[in-house]
N, C-alpha and C positions, 0 to 999 in steps of 0.2 A: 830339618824344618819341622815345627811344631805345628799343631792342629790349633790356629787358634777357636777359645770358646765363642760358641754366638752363642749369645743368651736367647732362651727359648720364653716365647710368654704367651699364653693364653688369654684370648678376651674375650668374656664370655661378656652377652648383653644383661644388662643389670634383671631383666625381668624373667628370662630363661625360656624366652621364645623358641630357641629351638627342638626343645624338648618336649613342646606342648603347645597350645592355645593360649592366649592371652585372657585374660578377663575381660575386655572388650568384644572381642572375640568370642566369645561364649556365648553372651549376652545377643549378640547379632545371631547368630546362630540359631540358639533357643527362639529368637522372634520369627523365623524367617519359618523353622519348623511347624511353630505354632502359627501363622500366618497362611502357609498352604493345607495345614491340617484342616484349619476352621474353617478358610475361605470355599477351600475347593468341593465342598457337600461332601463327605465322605470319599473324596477323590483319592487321596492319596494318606499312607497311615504315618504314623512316628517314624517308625523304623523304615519305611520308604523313604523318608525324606532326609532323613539323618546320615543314609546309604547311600543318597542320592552326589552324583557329583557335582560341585558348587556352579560348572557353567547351564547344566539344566536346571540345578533350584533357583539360581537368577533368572533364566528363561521363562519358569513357569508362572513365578513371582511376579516379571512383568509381561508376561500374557494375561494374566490374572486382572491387574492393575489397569488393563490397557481394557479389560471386559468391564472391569468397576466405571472407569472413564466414560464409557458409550452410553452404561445404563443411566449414572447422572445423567449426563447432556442430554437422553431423551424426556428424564424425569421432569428438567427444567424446561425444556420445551412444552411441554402435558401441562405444566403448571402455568405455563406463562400464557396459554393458549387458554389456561382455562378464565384466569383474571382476567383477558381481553373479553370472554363472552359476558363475563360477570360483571364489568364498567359497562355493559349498553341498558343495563338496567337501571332507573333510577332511583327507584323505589322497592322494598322485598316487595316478592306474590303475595296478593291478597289472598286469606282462607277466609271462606263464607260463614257464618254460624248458621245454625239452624232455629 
């Protein structure tokens, strides 16, 4: 009894993702870097984030995000509180001349 041949075949994906990152991929990356570098004041460097493993650079990313969130919704609060003092006015202050 003979061996029959199985044909052997290779399928690699057209973009050669497993050898590397995608260009999508990259792009993400570099934003996410430059995102905790800028945002975080000096918190954390290039090479901290670059070493960093993907499920704390998503963590810190959205701690980060969840910090930006609070300071809006107080800013718009401050703002909105300040319009309401500023409609009891109906007219600017008078400045007196001399």
């Amino acid at each position: 009894m003979e061996n029959p041949e199985i044909p052997f075949v290779v399928r690699f994906p057209s973009d050669w993702t497993f050898f590397g990152l995608t260009p999508t991929y990259k792009v993400t990356l570099q934003e996410q870097i430059f995102d905790l570098v800028y945002h975080s004041s000096g918190g954390f460097t290039y090479t901290d984030v670059y070493n960093m493993p993907v499920y704390l650079r998503t963590f810190n990313i959205r701690r980060l995000q969840k910090v930006f969130d609070k300071q809006k919704k107080e800013h718009e609060t401050q703002m909105r509180q300040a319009k309401s003092k500023s409609k009891g006015r109906s007219r600017p202050p008078k400045i007196g001349r001399r």
